[in-house]
C-alpha positions as CSV (number, residue, x, y, z in Angstrom):
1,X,4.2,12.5,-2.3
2,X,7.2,12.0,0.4
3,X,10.6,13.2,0.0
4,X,11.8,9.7,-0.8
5,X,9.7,9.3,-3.8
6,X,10.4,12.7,-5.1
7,X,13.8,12.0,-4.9
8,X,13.5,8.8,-6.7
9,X,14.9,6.5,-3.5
10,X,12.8,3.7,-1.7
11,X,10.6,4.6,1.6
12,X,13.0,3.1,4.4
13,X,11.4,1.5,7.3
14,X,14.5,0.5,10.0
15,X,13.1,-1.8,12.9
16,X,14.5,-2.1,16.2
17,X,14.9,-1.1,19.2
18,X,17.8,0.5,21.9
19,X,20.5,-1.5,20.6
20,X,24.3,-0.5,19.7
21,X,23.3,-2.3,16.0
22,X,20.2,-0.2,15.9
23,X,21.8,3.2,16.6
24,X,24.4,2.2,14.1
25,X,22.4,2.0,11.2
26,X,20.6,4.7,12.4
27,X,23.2,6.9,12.6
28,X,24.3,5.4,9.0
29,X,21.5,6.6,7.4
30,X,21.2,10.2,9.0
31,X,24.9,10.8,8.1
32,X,23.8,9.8,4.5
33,X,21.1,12.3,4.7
34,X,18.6,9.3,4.1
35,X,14.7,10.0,5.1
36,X,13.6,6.8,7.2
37,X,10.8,5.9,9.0
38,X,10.8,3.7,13.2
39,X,9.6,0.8,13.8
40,X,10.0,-0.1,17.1
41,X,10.3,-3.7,18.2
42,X,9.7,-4.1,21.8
43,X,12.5,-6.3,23.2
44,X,11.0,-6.8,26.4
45,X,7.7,-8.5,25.2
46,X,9.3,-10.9,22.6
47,X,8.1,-8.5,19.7
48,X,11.5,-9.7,17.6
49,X,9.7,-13.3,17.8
50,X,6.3,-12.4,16.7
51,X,5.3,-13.6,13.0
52,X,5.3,-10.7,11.3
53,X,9.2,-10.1,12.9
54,X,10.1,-13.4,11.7
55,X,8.8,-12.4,8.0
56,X,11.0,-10.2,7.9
57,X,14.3,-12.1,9.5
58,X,13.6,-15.1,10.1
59,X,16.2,-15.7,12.8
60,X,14.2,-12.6,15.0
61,X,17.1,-10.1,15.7
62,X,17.0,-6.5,14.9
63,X,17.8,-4.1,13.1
64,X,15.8,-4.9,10.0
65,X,15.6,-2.3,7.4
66,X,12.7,-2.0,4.6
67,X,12.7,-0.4,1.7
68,X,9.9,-0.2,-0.2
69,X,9.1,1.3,-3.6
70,X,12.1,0.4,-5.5
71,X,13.0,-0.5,-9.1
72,X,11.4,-4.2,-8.1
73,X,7.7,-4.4,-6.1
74,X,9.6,-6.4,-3.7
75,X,10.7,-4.7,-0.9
76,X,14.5,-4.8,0.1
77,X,14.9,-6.2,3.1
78,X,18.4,-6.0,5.0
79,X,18.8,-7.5,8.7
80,X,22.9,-6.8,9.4
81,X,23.8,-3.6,10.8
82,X,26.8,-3.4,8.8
83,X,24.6,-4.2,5.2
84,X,22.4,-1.5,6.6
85,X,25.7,1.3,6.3
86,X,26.8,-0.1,3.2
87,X,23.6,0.6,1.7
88,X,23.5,3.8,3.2
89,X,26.6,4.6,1.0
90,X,25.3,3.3,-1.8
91,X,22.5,5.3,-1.4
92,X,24.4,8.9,-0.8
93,X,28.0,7.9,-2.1
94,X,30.5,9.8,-0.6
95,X,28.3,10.9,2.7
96,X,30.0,8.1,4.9
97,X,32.5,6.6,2.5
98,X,35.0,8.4,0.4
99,X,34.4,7.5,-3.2
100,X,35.4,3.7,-5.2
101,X,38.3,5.6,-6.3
102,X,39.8,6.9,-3.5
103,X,42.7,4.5,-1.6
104,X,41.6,6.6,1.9
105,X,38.1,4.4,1.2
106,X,40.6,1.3,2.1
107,X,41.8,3.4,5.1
108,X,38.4,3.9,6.1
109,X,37.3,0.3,6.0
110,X,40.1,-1.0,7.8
111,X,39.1,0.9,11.2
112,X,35.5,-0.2,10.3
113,X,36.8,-3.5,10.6
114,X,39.1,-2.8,13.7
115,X,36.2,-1.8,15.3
116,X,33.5,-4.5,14.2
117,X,35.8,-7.1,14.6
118,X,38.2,-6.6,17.5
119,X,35.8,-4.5,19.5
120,X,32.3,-5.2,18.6
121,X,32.4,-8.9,18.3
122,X,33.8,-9.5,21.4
123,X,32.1,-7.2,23.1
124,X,28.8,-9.0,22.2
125,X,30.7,-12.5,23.6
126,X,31.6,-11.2,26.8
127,X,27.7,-9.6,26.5
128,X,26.6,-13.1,26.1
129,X,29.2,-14.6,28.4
130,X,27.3,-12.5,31.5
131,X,26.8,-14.7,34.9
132,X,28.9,-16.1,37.9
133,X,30.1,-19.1,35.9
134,X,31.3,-17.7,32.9
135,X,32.7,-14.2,34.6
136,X,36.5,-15.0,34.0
137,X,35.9,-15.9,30.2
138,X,33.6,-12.5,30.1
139,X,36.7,-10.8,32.1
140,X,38.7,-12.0,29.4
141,X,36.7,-10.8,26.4
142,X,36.4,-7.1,28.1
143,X,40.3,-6.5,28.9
144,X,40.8,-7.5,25.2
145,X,38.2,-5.5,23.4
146,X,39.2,-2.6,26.4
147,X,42.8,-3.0,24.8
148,X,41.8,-2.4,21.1
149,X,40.1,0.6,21.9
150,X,43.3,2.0,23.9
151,X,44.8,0.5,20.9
152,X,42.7,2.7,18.3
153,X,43.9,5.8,18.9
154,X,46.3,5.1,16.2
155,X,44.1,5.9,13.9
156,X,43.7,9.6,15.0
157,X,47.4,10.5,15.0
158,X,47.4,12.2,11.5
159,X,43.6,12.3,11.1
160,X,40.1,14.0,12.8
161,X,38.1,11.0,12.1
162,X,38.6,7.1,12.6
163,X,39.1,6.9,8.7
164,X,40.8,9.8,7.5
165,X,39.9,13.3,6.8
166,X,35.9,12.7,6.9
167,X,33.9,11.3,8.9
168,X,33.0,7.7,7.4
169,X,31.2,4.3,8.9
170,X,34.6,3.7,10.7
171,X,33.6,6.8,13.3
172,X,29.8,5.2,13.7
173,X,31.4,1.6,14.3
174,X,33.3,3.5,17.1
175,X,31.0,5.7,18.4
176,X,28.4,3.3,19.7
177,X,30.5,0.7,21.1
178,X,32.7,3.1,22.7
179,X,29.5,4.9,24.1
180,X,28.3,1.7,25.4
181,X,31.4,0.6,27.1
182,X,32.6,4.4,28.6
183,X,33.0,3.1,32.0
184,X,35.6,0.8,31.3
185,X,38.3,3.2,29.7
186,X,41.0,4.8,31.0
187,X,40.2,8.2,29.7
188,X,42.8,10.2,31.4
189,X,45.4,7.8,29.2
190,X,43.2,8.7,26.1
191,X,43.2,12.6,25.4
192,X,43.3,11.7,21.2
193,X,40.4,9.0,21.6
194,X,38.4,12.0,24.2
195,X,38.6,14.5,21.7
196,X,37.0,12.6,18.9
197,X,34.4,11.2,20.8
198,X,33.0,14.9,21.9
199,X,33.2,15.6,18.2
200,X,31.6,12.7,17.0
201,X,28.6,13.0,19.7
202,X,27.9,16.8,19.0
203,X,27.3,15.8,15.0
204,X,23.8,16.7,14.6
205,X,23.4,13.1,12.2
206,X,24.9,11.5,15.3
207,X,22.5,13.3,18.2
208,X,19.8,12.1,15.5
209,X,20.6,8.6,15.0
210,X,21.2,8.0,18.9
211,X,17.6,9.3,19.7
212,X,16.1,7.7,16.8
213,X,14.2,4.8,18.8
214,X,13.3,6.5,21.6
215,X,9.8,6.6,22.8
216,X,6.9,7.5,20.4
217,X,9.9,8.9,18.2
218,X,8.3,7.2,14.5
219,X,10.0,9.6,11.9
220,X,13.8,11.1,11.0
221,X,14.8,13.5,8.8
């Protein structure tokens, strides 16, 4: 018997591959302390578009998490990144979300948003904006999303994490995209923002998550 059935919770399988939405749920569910099993989806050879893919999300992106075994036979299938870390809560509450209760859960959620929103999603426009005849529109998109990260270190005035006092899915929203896009900041502007990222990145959870679809890498704990 597996940990996750002795501890009552579903077997997770996450699908995917290198992606900033694959390390993010990742990440999510090592903060949570969640046992989960790889699947890698090879990118490169149209794997995502392959039938058994498509069973699972039918529009052929990734991530995709599985879980099996839980209250109902069906298995629980979620294919957003950001499902995937509410889950994760729901699963360990209080690992990567203060509690229900709590008004610094609002806090929390509103840099999650910052970050998905202002930063994410136009980070994936300019991504899909990439070639001669769109570069000023691309341009665009990256000075903006460039700006709201300058913009973010707000958030770590008074606090050591994105969302308060703990780290929460706020600092994983962050971590990735700013990780992707390190080239483009002005770090010598950003001492607040440099500070947190070095913490975030030695968090054994985090080290976990961003090495969880490496090569031949099919288990995390």
């Amino acid at each position: 018997m597996n940990a996750s059935a002795k501890s009552g919770r579903p077997d997770l399988e996450l699908h995917g591959a290198k992606t900033g939405n694959c390390l993010r749920a990742a990440i999510g569910l090592s903060e949570a302390g969640l046992l989960y099993k790889i699947r890698h989806v090879d990118l490169g050879r149209g794997e995502q578009r392959d039938e058994p893919h498509l069973a699972l999300n039918p529009a052929g992106k990734v991530p995709v998490l599985v879980a099996r075994g839980s209250v109902s036979a069906q298995a629980f299938v979620l294919t957003q990144s950001s499902a995937i870390l509410f889950y994760a809560d729901a699963e360990a509450p209080g690992r990567i979300l203060p509690p229900h209760a709590d008004r610094t859960r609002i806090r929390a959620l509103e840099a999650f948003f910052y970050f998905t929103s202002d930063v994410i999603a136009l980070n994936g426009a300019a991504f899909s904006l990439r070639g001669p005849e769109f570069s000023g529109a691309a341009a665009a998109l990256t000075e903006r999303y460039v700006a709201a990260i300058v913009g973010s270190e707000r958030f770590l005035i008074d606090n050591p994490f994105m969302g308060g006092a703990s780290v929460s899915i706020a600092d994983i929203a962050a971590f990735t995209i700013i990780s992707a896009v390190t080239r483009h900041l002005p770090w010598s502007q950003l001492r607040r923002l440099a500070i947190w990222h070095d913490r975030i990145g030695r968090r054994p959870a985090v080290q976990t998550g961003m090495r969880a679809f490496d090569e031949k890498r099919e288990t995390v704990d």
